[in-house]
C-alpha positions in Angstrom: -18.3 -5.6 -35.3 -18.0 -3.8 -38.6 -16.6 -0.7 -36.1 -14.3 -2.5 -34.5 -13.1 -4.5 -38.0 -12.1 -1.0 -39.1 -10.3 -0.2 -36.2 -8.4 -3.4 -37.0 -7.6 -2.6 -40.1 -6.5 1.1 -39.3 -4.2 0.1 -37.1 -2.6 -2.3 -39.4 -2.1 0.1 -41.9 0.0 2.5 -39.6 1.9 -0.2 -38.9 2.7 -1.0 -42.1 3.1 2.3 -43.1 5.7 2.7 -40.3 7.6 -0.4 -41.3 7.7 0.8 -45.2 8.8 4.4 -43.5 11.5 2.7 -41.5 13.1 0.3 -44.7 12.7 2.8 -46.8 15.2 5.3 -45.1 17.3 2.2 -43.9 17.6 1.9 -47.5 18.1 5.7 -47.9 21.1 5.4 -45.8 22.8 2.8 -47.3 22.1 4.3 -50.7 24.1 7.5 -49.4 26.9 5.6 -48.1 27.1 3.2 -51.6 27.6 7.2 -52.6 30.2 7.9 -50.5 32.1 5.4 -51.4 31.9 5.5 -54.5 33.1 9.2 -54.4 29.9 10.4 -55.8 29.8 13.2 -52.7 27.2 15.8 -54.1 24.7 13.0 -54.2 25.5 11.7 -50.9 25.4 14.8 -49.1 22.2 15.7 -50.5 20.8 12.1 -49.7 22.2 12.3 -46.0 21.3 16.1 -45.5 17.2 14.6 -46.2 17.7 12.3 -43.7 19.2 14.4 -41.1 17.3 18.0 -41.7 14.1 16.7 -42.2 11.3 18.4 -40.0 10.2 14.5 -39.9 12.9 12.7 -40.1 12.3 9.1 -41.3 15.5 7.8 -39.5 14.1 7.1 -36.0 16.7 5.0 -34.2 19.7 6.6 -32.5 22.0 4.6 -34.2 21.1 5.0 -37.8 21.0 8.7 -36.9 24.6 8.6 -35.7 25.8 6.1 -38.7 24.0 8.7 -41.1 25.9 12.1 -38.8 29.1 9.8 -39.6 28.8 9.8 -43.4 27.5 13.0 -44.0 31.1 14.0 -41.9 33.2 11.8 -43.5 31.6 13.1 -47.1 32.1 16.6 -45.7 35.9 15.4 -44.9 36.8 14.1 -48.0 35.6 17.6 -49.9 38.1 19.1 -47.8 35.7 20.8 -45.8 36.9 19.8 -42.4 35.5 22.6 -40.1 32.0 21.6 -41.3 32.7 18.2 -40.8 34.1 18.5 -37.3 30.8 20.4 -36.4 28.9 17.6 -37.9 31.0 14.8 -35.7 30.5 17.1 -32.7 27.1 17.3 -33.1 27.2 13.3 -33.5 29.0 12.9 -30.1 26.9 15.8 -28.1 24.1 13.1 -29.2 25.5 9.7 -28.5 28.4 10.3 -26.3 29.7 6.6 -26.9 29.4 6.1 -30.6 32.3 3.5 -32.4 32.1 4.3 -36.2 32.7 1.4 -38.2 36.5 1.3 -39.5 35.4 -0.7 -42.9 32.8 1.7 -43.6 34.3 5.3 -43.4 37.9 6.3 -44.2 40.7 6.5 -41.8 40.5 10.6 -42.1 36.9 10.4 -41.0 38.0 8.2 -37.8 40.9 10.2 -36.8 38.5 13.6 -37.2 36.1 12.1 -34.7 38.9 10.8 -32.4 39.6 14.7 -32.6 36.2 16.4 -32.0 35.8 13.9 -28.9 39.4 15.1 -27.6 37.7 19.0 -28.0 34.3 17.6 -26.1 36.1 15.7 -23.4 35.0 18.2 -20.7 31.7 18.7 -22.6 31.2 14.6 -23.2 32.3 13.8 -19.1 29.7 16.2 -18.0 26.8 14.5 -20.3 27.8 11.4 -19.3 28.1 12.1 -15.5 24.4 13.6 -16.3 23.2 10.3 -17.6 24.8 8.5 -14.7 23.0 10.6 -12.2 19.7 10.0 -14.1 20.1 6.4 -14.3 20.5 5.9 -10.3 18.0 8.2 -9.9 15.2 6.4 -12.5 16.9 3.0 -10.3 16.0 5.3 -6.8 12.7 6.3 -8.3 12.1 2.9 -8.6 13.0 1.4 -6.2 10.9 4.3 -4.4 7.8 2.8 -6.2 8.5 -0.4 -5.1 8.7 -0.2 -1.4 5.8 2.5 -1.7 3.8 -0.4 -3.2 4.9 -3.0 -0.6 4.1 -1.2 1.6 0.8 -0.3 0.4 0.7 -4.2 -0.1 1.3 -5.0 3.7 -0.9 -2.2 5.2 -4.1 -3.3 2.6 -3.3 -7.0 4.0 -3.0 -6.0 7.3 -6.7 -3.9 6.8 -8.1 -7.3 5.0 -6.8 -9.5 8.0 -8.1 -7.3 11.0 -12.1 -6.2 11.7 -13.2 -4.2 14.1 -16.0 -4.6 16.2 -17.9 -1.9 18.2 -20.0 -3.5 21.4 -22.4 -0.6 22.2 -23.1 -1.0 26.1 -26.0 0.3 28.1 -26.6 2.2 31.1 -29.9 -0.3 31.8 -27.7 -2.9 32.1 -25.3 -1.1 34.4 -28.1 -1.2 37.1 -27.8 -4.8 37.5 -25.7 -6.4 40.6 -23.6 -8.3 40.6 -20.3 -6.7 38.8 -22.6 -6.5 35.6 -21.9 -2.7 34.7 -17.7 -3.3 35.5 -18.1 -6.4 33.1 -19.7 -4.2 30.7 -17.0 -1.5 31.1 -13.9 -4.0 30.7 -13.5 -3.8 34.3 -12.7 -7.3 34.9 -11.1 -7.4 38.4 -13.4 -5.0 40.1 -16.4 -7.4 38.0 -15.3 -10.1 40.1 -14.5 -8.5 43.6 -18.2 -6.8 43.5 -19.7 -10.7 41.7 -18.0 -12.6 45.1 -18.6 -10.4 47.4 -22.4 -10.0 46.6 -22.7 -13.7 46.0 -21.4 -14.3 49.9 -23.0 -11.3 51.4 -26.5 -12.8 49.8 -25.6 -16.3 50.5 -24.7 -15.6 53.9 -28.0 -13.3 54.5 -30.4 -16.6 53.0 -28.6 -18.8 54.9 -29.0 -16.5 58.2 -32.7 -16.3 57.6 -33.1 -19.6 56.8 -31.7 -20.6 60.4 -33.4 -17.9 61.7 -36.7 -19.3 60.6 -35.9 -23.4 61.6 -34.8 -21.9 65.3 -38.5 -20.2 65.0 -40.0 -23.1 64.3 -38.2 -25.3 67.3 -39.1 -22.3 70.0 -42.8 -22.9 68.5 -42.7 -26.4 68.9 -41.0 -26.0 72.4 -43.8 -23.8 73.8 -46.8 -25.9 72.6 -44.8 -28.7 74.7 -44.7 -26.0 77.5 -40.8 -26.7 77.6 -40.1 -22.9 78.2 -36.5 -22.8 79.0 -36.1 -25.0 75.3 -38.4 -22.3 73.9 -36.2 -19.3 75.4 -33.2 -20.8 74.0 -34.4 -21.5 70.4 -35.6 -18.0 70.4 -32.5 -16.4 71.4 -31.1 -18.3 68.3 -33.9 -17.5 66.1 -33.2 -13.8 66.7 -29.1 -14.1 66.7 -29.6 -15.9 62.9 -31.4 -12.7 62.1 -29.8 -10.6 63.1 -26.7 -11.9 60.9 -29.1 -12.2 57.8 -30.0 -8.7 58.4 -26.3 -7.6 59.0 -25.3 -9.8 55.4 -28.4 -8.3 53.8 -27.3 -4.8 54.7 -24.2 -5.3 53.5 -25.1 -7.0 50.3 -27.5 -4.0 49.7 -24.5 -1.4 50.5 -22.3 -3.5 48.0 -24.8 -3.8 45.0 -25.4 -0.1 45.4 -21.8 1.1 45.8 -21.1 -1.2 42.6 -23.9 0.5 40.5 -23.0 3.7 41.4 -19.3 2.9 40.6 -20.1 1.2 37.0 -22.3 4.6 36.4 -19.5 6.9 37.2 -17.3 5.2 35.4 -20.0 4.4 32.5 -18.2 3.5 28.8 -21.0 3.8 25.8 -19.3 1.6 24.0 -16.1 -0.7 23.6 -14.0 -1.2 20.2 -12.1 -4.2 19.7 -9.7 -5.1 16.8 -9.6 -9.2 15.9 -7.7 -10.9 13.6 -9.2 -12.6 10.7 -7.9 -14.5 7.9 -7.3 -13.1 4.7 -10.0 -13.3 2.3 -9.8 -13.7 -1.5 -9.1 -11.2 -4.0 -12.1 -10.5 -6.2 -10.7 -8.3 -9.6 -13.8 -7.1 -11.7 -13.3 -5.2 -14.8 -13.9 -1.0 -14.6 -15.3 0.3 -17.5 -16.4 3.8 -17.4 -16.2 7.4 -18.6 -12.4 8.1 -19.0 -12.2 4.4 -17.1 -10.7 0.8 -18.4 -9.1 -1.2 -16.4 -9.2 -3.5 -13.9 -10.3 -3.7 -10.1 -10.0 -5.7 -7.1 -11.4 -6.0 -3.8 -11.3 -7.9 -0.6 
């Protein structure tokens, strides 16, 4: 606490101390121009010249500087040294391009010497202001620049914050199942459900032929303890018709779930990646505070 009190109070001195610096050449200035006018142009000079030639000038604002650049020329002027003066004004217009003196506070002389030295500076002055121009569109350009940079940045971290990915790792295990299991697995939907049907019928088809195959049996065994032998005969022939089709649909069933192992192996993918949209989730900001570090953080 007592650290950070006399931080406080260091600050609040150079503030002061600035403020005290800036009245007291504001009052400076206005001292030197009360000189001026009252024709007292040694001490004027020498109170403008401080202000100006200064390695640390206490006149920081551009204005004050040119008002001070105007009465040390208008002072210059009026002890008939005009080519001294004109260098002063010229000099005052090379630094503020649009500076309006004041008609009520310098002579008439003074005015018509500036309107001069800004006639000699017109190519001079059109090129620094055609200089500022550019560097104000392209400050404006640079910022705008910024701007869409960081809306764009904006949209592409809310496009990151409202998408996940997800990674489903498959397995070759798997793809060994019937069934259209491994084209399922691979995102093959259509050939999924041609080899899922198709097995499903063929195995259906082969159960159902045994199943008649085995009632037929039954009624040719029951026939031939009644000694009924033609009735016998003829279940049997149906017994062995029904399987014969549940051996043809078992074959096939068998050549199907094969050819569609085979095919999800050969056509094996380890894994699948899939993007899905999500909503936004709050912005959590957290204070940094680190070596060379202060600021402030956020996070989805």
């Amino acid at each position: 606490m007592r650290l950070r009190g006399k931080l406080l109070a260091a600050v609040v001195l150079v503030v002061a101390a600035n403020r005290d610096a800036l009245a007291d050449a504001q009052s400076d200035l206005e001292k030197a121009h009360g000189a001026y006018v009252a024709h007292k142009y040694d001490e004027a000079e020498a109170r403008l010249r401080a202000l100006l030639e200064s390695k640390k000038s206490p006149l920081k604002d551009p204005d004050s500087i040119a008002d001070a650049r105007m009465y040390l020329g208008a002072v210059l002027l009026a002890e008939g040294r005009k080519d001294d003066a004109g260098r002063v004004f010229e000099q005052l217009l090379l630094d503020k391009p649009d500076y309006q003196p004041d008609p009520l506070r310098v002579s008439l002389d003074a005015t018509d010497a500036l309107i001069d030295a800004r006639s000699r500076l017109r190519d001079r002055l059109a090129a620094l202001q055609a200089e500022q121009v550019r560097k104000v569109q392209e400050e404006k350009a640079r910022v705008e620049a910024e701007r869409q940079k960081a809306a764009s940045r904006l949209a592409m971290l809310e496009k990151l914050a409202s998408t996940e990915s997800v990674i489903d790792r498959h397995s070759r295990w798997l793809a060994l199942v019937p069934f259209g299991v491994g084209q399922f697995q691979n995102g093959q939907e259509t050939l999924g459900w041609v080899f899922l049907s198709t097995e499903v019928l063929a195995a259906a088809a082969s159960c159902g032929g045994a199943g008649v195959s085995i009632y037929e049996q039954l009624q040719a065994n029951a026939a031939v303890q009644r000694h009924d032998i033609l009735e016998a005969s003829s279940y049997e022939q149906r017994a062995q018709f029904a399987a014969i089709v549940a051996d043809g649909f078992g074959a096939a069933f068998m050549a199907v779930a094969i050819g569609g192992i085979v095919h999800a192996q050969l056509t094996f993918v380890p894994e699948r990646r899939e993007t899905r949209k999500r909503e936004i989730p709050p912005l959590a900001l957290e204070p940094m505070i680190g070596p060379g570090v202060l600021g402030i953080g956020g996070r989805f």
